[in-house]
VMD Tcl script that draws the C-alpha trace (Angstrom):
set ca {
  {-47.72 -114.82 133.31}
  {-51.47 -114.00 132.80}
  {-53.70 -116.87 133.39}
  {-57.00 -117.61 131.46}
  {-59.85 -118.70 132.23}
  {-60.65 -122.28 130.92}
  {-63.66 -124.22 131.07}
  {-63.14 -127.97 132.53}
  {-64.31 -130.68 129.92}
  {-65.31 -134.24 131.18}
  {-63.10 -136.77 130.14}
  {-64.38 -140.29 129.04}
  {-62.50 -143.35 129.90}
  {-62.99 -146.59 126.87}
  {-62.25 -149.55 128.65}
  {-63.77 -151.83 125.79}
  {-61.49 -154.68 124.63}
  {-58.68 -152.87 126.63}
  {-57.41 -156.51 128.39}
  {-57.30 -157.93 124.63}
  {-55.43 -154.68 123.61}
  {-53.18 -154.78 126.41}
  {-49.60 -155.99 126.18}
  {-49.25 -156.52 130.46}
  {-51.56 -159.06 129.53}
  {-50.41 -160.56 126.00}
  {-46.86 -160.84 127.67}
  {-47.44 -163.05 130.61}
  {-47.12 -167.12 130.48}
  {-50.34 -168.41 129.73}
  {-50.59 -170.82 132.71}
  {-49.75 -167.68 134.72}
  {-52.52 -165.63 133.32}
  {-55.71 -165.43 135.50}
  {-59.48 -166.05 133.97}
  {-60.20 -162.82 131.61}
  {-63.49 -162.43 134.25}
  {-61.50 -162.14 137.00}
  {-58.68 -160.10 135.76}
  {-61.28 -157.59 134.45}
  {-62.31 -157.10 138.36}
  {-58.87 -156.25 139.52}
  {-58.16 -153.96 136.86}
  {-61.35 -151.98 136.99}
  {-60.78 -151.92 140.97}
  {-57.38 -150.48 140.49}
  {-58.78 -148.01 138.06}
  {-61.23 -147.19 140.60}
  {-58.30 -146.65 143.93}
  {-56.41 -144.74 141.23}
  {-59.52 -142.21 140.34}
  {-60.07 -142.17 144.09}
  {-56.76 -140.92 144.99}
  {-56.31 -138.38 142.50}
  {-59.74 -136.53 143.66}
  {-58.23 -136.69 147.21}
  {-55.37 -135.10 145.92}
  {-57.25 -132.68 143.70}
  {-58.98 -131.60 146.30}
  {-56.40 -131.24 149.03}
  {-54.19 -129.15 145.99}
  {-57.14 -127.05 146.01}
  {-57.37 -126.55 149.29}
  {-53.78 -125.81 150.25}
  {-54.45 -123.59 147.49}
  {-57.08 -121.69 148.40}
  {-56.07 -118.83 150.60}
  {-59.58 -117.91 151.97}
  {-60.42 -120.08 154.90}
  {-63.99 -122.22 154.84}
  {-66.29 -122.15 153.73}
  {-64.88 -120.89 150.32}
  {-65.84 -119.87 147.77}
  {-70.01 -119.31 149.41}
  {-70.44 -116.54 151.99}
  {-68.23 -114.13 154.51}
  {-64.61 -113.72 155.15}
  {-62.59 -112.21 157.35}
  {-61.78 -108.24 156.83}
  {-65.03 -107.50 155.38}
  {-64.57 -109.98 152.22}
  {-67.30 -111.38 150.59}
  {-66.91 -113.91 147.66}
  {-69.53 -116.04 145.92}
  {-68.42 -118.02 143.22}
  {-65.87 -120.32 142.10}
  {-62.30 -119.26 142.66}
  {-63.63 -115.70 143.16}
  {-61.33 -114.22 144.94}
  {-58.79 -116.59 144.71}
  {-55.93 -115.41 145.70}
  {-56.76 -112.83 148.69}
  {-54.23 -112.11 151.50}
  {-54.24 -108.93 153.00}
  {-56.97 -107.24 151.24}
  {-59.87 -105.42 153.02}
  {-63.52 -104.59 151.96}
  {-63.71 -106.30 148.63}
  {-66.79 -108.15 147.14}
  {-66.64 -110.63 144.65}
  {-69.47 -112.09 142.61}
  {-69.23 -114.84 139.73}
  {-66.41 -117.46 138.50}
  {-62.84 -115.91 138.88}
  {-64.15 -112.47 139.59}
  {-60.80 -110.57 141.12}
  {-58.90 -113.84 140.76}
  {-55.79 -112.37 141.64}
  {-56.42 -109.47 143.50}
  {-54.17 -109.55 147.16}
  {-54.06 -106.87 148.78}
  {-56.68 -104.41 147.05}
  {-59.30 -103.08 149.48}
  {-63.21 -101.74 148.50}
  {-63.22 -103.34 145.27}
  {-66.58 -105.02 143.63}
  {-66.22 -107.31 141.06}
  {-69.94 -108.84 139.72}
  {-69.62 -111.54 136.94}
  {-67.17 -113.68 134.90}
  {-63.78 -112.35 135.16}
  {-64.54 -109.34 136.49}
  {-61.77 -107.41 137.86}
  {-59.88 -110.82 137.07}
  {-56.00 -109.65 136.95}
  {-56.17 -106.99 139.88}
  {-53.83 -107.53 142.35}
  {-53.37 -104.72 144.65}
  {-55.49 -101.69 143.18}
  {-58.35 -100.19 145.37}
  {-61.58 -98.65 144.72}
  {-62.48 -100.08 141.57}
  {-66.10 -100.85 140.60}
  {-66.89 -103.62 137.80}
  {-70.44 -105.22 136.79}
  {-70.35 -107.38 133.87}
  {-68.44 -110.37 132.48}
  {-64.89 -109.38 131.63}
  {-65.31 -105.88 133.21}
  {-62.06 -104.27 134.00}
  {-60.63 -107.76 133.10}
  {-56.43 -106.58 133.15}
  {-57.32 -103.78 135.64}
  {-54.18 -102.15 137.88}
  {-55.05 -99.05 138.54}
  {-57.96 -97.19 141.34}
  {-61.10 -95.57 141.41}
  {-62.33 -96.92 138.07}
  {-66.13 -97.80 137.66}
  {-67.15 -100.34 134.71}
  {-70.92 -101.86 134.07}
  {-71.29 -103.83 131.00}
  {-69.33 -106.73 129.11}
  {-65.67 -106.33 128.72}
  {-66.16 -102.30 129.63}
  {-63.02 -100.79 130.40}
  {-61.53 -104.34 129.46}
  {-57.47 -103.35 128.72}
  {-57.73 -100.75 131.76}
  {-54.35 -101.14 133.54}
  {-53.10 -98.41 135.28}
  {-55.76 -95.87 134.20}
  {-57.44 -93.80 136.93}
  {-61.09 -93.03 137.82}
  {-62.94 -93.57 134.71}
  {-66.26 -95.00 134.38}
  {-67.76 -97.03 131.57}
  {-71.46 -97.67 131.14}
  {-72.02 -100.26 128.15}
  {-70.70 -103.00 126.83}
  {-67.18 -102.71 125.14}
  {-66.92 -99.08 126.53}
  {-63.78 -97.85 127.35}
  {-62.62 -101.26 125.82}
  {-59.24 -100.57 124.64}
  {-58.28 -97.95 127.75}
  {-55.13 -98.88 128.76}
  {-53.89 -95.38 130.74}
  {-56.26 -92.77 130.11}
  {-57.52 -91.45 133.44}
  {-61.16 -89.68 133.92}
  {-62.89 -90.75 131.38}
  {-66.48 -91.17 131.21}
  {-67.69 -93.29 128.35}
  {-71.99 -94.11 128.55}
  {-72.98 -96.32 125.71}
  {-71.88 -99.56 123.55}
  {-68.89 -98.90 122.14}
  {-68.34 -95.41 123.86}
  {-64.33 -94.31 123.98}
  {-64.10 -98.42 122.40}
  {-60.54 -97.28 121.03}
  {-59.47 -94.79 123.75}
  {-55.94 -95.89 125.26}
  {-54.48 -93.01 126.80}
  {-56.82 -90.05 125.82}
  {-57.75 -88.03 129.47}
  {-60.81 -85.88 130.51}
  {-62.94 -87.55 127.40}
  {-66.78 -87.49 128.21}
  {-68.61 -89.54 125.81}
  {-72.64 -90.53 125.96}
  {-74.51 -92.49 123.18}
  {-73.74 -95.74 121.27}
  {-70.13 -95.13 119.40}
  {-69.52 -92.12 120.44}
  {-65.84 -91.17 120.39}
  {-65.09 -94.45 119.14}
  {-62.19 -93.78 117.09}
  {-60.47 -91.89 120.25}
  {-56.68 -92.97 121.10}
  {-54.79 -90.22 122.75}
  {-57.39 -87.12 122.17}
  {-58.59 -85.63 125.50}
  {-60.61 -82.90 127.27}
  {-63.36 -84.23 124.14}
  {-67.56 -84.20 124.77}
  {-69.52 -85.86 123.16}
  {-73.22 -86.81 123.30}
  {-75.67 -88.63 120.85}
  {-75.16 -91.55 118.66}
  {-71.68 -91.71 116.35}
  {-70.86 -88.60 117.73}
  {-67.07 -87.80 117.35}
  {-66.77 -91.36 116.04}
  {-63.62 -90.78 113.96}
  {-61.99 -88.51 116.47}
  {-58.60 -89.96 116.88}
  {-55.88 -87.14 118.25}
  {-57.98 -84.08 118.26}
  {-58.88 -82.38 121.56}
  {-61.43 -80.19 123.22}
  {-63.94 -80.88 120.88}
  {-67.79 -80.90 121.58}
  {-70.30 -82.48 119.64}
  {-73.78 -82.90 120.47}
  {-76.90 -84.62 118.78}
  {-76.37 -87.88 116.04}
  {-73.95 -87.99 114.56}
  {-72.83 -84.56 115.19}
  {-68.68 -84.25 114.70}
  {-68.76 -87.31 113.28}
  {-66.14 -85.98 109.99}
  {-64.00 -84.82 112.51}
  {-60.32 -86.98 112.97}
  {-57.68 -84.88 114.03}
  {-58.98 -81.27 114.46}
  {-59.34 -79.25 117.71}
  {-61.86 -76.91 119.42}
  {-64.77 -78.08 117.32}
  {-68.00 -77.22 118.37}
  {-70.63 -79.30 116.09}
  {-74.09 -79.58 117.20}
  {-76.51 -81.15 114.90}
  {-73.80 -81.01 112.07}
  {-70.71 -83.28 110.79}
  {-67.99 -81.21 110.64}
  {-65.07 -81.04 108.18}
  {-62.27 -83.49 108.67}
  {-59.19 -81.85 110.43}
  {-61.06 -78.51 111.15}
  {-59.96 -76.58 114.36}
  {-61.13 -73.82 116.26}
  {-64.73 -73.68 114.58}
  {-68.32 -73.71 115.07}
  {-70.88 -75.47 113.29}
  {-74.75 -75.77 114.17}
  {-77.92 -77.16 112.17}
  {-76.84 -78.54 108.64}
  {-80.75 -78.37 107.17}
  {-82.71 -75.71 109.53}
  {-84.20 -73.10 106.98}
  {-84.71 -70.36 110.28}
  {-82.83 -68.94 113.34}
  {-83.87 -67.50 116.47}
  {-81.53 -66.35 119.05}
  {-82.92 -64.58 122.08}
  {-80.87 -61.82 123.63}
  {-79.60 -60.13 120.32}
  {-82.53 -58.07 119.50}
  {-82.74 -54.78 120.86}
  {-79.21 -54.78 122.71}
  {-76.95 -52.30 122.16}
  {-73.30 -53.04 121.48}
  {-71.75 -49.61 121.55}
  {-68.42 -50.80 120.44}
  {-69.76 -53.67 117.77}
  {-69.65 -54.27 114.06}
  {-71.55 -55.38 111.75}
  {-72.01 -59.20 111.51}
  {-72.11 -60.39 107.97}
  {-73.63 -64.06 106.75}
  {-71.91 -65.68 103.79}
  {-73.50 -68.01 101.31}
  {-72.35 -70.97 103.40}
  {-73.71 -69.50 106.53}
  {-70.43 -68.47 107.65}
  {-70.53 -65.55 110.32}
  {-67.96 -62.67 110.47}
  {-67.34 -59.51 110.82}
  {-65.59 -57.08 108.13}
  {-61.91 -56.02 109.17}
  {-60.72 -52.83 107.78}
  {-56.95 -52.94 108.75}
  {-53.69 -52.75 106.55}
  {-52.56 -55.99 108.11}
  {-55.25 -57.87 106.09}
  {-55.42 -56.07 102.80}
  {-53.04 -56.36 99.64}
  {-52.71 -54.51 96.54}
  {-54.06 -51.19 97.93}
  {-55.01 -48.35 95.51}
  {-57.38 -45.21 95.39}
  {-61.07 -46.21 93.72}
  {-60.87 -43.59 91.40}
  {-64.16 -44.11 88.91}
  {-64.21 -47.33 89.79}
  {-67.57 -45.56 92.20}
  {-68.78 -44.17 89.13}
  {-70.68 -47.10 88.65}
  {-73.42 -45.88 91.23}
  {-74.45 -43.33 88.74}
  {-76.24 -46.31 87.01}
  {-77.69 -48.02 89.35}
  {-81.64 -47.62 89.84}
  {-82.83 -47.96 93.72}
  {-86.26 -48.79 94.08}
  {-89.30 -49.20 96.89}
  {-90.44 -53.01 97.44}
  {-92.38 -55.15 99.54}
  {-91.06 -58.73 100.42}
  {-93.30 -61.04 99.32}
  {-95.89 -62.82 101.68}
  {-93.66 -65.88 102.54}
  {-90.98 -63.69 103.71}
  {-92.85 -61.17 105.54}
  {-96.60 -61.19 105.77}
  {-96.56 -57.78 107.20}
  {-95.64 -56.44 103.88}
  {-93.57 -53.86 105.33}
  {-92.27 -51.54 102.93}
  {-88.12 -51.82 101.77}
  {-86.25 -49.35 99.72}
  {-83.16 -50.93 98.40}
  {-81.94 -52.20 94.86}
  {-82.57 -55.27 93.12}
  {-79.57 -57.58 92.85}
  {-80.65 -58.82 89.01}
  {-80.42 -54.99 87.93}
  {-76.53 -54.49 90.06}
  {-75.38 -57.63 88.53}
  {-75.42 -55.95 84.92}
  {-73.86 -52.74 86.27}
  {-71.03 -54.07 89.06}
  {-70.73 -57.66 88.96}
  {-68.77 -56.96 92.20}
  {-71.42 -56.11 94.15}
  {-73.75 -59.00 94.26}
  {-73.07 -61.94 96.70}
  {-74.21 -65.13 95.26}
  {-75.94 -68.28 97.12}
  {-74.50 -71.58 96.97}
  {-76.11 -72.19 93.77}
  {-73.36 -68.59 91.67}
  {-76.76 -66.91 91.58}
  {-76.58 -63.09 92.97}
  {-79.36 -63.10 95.92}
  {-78.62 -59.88 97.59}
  {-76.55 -56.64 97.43}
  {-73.27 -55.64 99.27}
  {-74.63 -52.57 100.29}
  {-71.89 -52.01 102.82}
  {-69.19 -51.93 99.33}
  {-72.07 -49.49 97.79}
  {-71.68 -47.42 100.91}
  {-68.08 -47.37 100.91}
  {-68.59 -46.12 96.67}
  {-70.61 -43.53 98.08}
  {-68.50 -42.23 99.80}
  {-65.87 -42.06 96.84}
  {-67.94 -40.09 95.14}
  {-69.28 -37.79 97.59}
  {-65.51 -37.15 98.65}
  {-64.92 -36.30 94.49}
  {-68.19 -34.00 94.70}
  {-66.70 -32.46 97.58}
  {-63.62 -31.98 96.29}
  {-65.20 -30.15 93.06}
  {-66.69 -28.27 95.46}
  {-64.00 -27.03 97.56}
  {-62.04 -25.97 94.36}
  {-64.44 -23.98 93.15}
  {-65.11 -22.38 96.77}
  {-61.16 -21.53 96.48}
  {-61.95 -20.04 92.65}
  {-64.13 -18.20 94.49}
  {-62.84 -16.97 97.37}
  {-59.61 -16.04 95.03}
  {-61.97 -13.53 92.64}
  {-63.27 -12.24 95.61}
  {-59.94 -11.39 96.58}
  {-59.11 -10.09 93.42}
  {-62.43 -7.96 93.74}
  {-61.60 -6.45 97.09}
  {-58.08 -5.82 95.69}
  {-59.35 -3.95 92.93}
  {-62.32 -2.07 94.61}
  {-59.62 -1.19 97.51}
  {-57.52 0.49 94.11}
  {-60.63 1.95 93.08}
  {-61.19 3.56 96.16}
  {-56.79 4.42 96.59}
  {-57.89 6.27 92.70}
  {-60.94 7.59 94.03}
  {-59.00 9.38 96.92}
  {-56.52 10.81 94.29}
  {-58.98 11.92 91.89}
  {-60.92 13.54 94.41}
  {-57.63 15.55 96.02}
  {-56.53 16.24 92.26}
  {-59.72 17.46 91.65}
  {-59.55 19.67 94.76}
  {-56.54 20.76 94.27}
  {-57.89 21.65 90.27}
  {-60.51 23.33 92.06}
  {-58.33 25.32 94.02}
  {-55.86 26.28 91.18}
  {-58.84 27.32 89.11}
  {-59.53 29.64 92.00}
  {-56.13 30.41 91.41}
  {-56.47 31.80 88.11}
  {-59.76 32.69 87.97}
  {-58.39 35.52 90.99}
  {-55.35 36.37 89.44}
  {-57.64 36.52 86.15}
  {-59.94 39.39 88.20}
  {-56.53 41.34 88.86}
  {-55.28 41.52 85.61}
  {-58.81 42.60 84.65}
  {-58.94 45.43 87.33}
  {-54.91 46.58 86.02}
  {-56.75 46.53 82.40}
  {-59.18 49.23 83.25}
  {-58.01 51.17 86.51}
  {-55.50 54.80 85.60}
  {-51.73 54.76 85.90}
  {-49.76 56.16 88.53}
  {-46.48 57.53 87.45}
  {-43.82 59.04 90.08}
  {-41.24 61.99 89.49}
  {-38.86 62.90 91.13}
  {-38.83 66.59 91.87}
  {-36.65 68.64 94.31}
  {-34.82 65.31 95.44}
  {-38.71 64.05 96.11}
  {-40.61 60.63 94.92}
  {-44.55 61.55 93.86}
  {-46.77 60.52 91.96}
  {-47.97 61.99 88.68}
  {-51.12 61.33 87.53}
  {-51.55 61.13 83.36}
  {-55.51 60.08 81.23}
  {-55.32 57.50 79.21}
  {-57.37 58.61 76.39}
}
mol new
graphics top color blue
foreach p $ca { graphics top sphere $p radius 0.5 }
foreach p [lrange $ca 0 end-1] q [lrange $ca 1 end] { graphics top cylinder $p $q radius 0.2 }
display resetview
């Protein structure tokens, strides 16, 4: 059983009217009974052998109890021991290298070696656990375990078998029962942690809330204060994390967070700028556009299947270009006092148009255009354009076709007309020769033939 530390109160002994009160003396015969004077003197001098003895035995008890040999509890011991207090270091045997400062400070330690223990308490139920560092009343007061380092009141108080953690502050690390490399800077820093590992925390509160979260960082006032069970979170500057409980891989600097949030990012909360050297003017050949929502969310657009739903062409749903009215501008001086000039649209004018194609600021009004939707419209309708386009280059090319055809029958009639016509030609020179014979017949004589003396000749007759 655990023993406490009490503080001795002086006791007062009443000794008025105690011979009249007392029955001893009521009871005895009264010519026994001595003068009240001098009965008063032998009682008082019996109180007095009594008190006597029972500080001789007090003080041999305490010094059959006392294991460290004189001149306890001021100055050196044996095996490098140092104790200065009452009953600091009470109960040392075997143990080497330890130093204890103030009342009780490693009461019970035995056999631990190279363990400091400065102020009330300190290090108090540690028996046989080395290495241990604690400054401050209370300071690793039910300590078991080794290489743990606490400065402040009651830091790293319920410790008992956690390992190399170190508390700066009073109450840090207070509830850390078996948590192990922890490093909690600050009043109340890691306060609830029991058996949460890896956990730095620096600033007053911070990770307060912290039970069994671990590999957490946390730095400024309240940060991470109502972390419980989430891990790997990082917070940085007041307050930052601080709506955070049970979420994971949180980065916050400078903001709150969102209760149960995990894997996400959050800096500034009121900043009306950015600048973040090292962006401008690389190149990212295999990048994408980052987009900013109205929140100040950043992302990227994805384009695949696996995150779309209900599909389906745009039809004349791009049509809606057609309307719109782009326009040159100049930003006005608070924006850009180079007065550089924009071409664009104006988000007022889209709104009546294609409601669609406005994003709106945290307040539903439109403050800009989505000009990577109008690009994607754009290319809806140059695709319909072009498609116009290639079926009339197919009309086209089919007349054409139809033209050659023809001209090429044209030319197959040409070649007949021309052979028919020689051929005409050649039959009128046909005729017109056999016409020139039967002329010459018409007016050349006759020959006739006879046949005279068995012999064929002609005979010649006028036509008149």
């Amino acid at each position: 059983m655990h023993q406490s530390i009490q503080l001795n109160k002086p006791t007062h002994l009443c000794l008025n009217n105690s011979l009249d009160r007392s029955p001893w003396w009521r009871g005895l015969p009264r010519k026994q009974q001595l003068p009240r004077t001098q009965a008063m003197w032998i009682i008082r001098g019996l109180i007095f052998i009594g008190l006597a003895l029972a500080l001789v035995c007090f003080a041999l008890s305490s010094t059959a109890r006392a294991l460290l040999p004189p001149p306890a509890p001021d100055g050196g011991y044996p095996n490098q021991n140092t104790a200065e207090g009452e009953n600091a270091l009470f109960n040392l045997t075997n143990g080497v290298s330890n130093t204890a400062l103030g009342y009780r400070a490693l009461f019970l330690n035995t056999i631990g070696n190279s363990n400091t223990a400065t102020g009330v308490g300190a290090l108090y139920l540690n028996t046989e656990s080395s290495y241990n560092t604690a400054t401050g009343n209370l300071a690793l007061y039910y300590n078991t375990g080794a290489f743990n380092a606490a400065t402040g009141f009651a830091a790293l108080y319920h410790n008992t078998t956690g390992n190399a953690n170190t508390a700066n502050g009073a109450n840090a690390l207070f509830t850390n029962t078996t948590g192990r490399n922890n490093t909690a800077d600050g009043f109340n820093a890691l306060y609830h942690n029991t058996s949460g590992a890896q956990n730095m925390a620096s600033g007053v509160n911070a990770l307060y809330a912290n039970a069994t979260g671990g590999n957490n960082t946390a730095g400024g006032v309240n940060t991470l204060i109502h972390n419980t069970t989430g891990n790997g979170n990082t917070a940085l500057g007041h307050s930052a994390g601080s709506a955070l409980t049970t979420g994971s891989n949180n980065i916050d600097i400078g903001n709150a967070g969102v209760a149960a949030e995990s894997n996400t990012i959050r800096i500034g909360t009121t900043q009306q700028a950015a600048y973040i050297s090292g962006i401008s003017g690389k190149v990212v050949p295999g990048g994408v556009t980052v987009i900013v929502g109205a929140n100040g969310k950043l992302g990227t657009m994805v384009s695949s299947e696996r995150f779309k739903a209900q599909i389906k062409p745009m039809g004349k749903a791009s049509e809606a270009l057609l309307a719109l009215k782009p326009v040159t501008f100049r930003y006005k001086a608070e924006l850009d006092a180079e007065s550089i000039p924009q071409f664009g649209l104006v988000a007022e004018e889209v709104e009546k148009v294609a409601p669609d194609l406005v994003a709106r600021d945290e307040k539903g009004k439109a403050y800009t255009v989505r000009y990577e939707a109008v690009n994607a419209m754009l290319l809806n309708e140059f695709l319909k354009e072009h498609r116009k386009i290639e079926e009339r280059d197919r009309k086209v090319q089919e007349q054409e076709a139809t033209i050659t055809e023809l001209k090429s029958t044209d030319t197959k009639q040409g070649a007949t007309i021309a052979q028919l016509q020689k051929e005409i030609k050649a039959l009128t020179a046909t005729v017109e020769k056999v016409s020139d014979q039967l002329q010459v017949r018409k007016t050349a004589p006759r020959n006739s033939w006879s046949i005279h003396n068995n012999k064929l000749s002609p005979c010649t007759s006028t036509t008149n």
